[in-house]
C-alpha positions as CSV (number, residue, x, y, z in Angstrom):
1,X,16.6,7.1,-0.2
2,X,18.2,8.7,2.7
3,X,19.0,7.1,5.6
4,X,20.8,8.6,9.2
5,X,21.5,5.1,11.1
6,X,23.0,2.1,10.3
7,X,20.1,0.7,11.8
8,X,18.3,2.0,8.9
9,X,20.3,0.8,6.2
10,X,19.9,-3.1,7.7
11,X,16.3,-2.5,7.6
12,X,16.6,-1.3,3.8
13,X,18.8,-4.4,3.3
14,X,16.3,-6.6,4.8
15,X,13.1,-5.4,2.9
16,X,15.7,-5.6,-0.1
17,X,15.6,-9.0,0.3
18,X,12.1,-9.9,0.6
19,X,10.9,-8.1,-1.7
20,X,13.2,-9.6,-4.1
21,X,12.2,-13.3,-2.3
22,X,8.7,-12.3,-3.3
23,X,9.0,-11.3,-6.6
24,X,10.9,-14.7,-7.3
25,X,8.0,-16.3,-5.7
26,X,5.4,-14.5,-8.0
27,X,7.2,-15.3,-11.1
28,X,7.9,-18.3,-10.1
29,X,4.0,-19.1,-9.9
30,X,3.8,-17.6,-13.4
31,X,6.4,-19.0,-15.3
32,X,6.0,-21.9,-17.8
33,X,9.8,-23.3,-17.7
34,X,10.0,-26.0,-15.2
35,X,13.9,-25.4,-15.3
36,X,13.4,-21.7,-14.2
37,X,10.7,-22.8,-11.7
38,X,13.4,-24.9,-9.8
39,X,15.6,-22.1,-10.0
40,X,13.1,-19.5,-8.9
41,X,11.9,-21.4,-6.0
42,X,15.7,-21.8,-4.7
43,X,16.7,-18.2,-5.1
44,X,13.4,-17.3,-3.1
45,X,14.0,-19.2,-0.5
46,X,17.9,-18.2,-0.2
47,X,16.9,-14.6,-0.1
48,X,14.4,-15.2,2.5
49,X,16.9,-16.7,4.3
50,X,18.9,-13.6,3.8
51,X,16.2,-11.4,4.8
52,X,16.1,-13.3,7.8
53,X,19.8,-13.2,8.7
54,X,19.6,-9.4,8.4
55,X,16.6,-9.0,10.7
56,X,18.1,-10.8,13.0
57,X,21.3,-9.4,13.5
58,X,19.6,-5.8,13.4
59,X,16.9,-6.9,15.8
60,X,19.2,-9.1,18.3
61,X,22.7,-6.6,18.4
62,X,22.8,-3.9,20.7
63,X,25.9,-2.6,18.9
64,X,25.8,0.7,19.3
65,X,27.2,1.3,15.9
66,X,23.5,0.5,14.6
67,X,22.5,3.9,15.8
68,X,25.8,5.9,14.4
69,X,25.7,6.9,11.0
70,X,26.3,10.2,8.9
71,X,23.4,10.4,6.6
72,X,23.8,8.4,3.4
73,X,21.9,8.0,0.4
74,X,21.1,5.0,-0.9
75,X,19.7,5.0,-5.1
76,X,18.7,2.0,-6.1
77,X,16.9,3.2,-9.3
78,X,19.1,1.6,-11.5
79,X,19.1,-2.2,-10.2
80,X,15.3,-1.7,-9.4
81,X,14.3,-1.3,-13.0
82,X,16.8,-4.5,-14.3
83,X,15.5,-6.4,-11.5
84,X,11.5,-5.6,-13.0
85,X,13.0,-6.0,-16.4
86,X,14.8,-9.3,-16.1
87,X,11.9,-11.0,-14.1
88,X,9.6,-11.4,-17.2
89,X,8.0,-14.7,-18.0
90,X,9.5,-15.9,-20.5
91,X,12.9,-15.7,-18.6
92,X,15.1,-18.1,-18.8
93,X,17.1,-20.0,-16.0
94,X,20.2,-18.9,-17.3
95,X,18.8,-15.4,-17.7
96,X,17.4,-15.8,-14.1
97,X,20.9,-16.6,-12.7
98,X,22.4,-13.6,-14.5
99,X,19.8,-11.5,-13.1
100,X,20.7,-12.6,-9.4
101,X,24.5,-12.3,-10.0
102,X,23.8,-9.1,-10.7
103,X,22.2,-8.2,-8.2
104,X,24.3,-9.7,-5.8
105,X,27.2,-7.9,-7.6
106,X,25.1,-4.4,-7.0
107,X,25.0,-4.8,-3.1
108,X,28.6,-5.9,-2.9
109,X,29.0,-2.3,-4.8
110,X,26.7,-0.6,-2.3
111,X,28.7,-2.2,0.7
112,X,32.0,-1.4,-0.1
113,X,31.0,2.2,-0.8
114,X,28.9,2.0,2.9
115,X,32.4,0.7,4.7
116,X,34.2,3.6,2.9
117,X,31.6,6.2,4.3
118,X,31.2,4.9,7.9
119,X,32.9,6.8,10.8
120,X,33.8,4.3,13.2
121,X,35.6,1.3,12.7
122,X,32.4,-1.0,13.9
123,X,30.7,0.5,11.4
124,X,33.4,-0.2,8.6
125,X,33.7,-3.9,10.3
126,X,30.1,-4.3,10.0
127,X,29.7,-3.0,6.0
128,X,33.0,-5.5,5.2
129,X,31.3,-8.4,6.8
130,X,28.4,-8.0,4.7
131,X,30.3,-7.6,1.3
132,X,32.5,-10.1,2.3
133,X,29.4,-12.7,2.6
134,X,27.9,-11.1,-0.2
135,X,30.3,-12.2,-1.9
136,X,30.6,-15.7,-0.5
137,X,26.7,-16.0,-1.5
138,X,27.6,-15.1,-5.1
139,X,29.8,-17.8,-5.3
140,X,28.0,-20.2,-3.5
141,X,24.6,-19.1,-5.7
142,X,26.4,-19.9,-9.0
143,X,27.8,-23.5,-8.0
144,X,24.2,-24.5,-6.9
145,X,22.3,-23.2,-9.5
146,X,24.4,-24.8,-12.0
147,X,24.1,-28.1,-10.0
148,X,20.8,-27.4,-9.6
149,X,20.0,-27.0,-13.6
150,X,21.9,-29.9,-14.3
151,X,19.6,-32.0,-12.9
């Protein structure tokens, strides 16, 4: 996907995120673990949360850095087709969770290369601060899943 604002590339993010928030949901509806249900349900809700975040920073800044950009391509081919692969039914929680480190650990990969295209430093401020609390989420994702599935 090619995209020429920044603007454009939060709106990706965003959609990212509910899209994967609604393919948890739908698997979660499907699934016969109770275990992965729990876990499901939570990782939904967290990227909805996300999704949120996103939109609202997008839709609420009037940085002008959200309009800069040099065109970027964005292909997410790869992490598309594990995310589809991984969300099968007979999934486990631990499998689940591995599935949504990784994906964490894909957008971490696709904001650091984002802060080492942009042109401005807002930009590269901007692109940090999200890998930065990507990276807080992958953290804070793994300590309450595994409190979670301890229960």
């Amino acid at each position: 996907m090619r995209f020429d604002q920044t603007g454009e590339v939060l709106g990706y993010i965003e959609r990212f995120h509910e899209k994967l928030a609604d393919d948890y949901s739908d698997l979660g509806k499907r699934i016969k673990s109770a275990r992965s249900r729990m876990l499901l349900d939570y990782m939904s809700g967290r990227e909805t949360r996300l999704a949120d975040a996103v939109r609202k920073f997008a839709h609420d800044s009037s940085d002008p850095a959200l309009k800069e950009w040099d065109p970027f391509n964005i292909d997410d081919s790869g992490i598309q087709a594990r995310i589809r692969e991984g969300l099968g039914e007979e999934a486990s929680a631990d499998e689940l969770l591995g599935l949504a480190l990784e994906v964490l650990a894909w957008l971490e990969g696709l904001f650091l290369r984002l802060e080492a295209k942009s042109g401005t430093p807002e930009q590269k401020e901007l692109f940090a601060a999200l890998r930065e609390r990507t990276d807080r989420e992958k953290h804070k994702l793994a300590r309450n899943a595994n409190m979670l599935l301890d229960f």
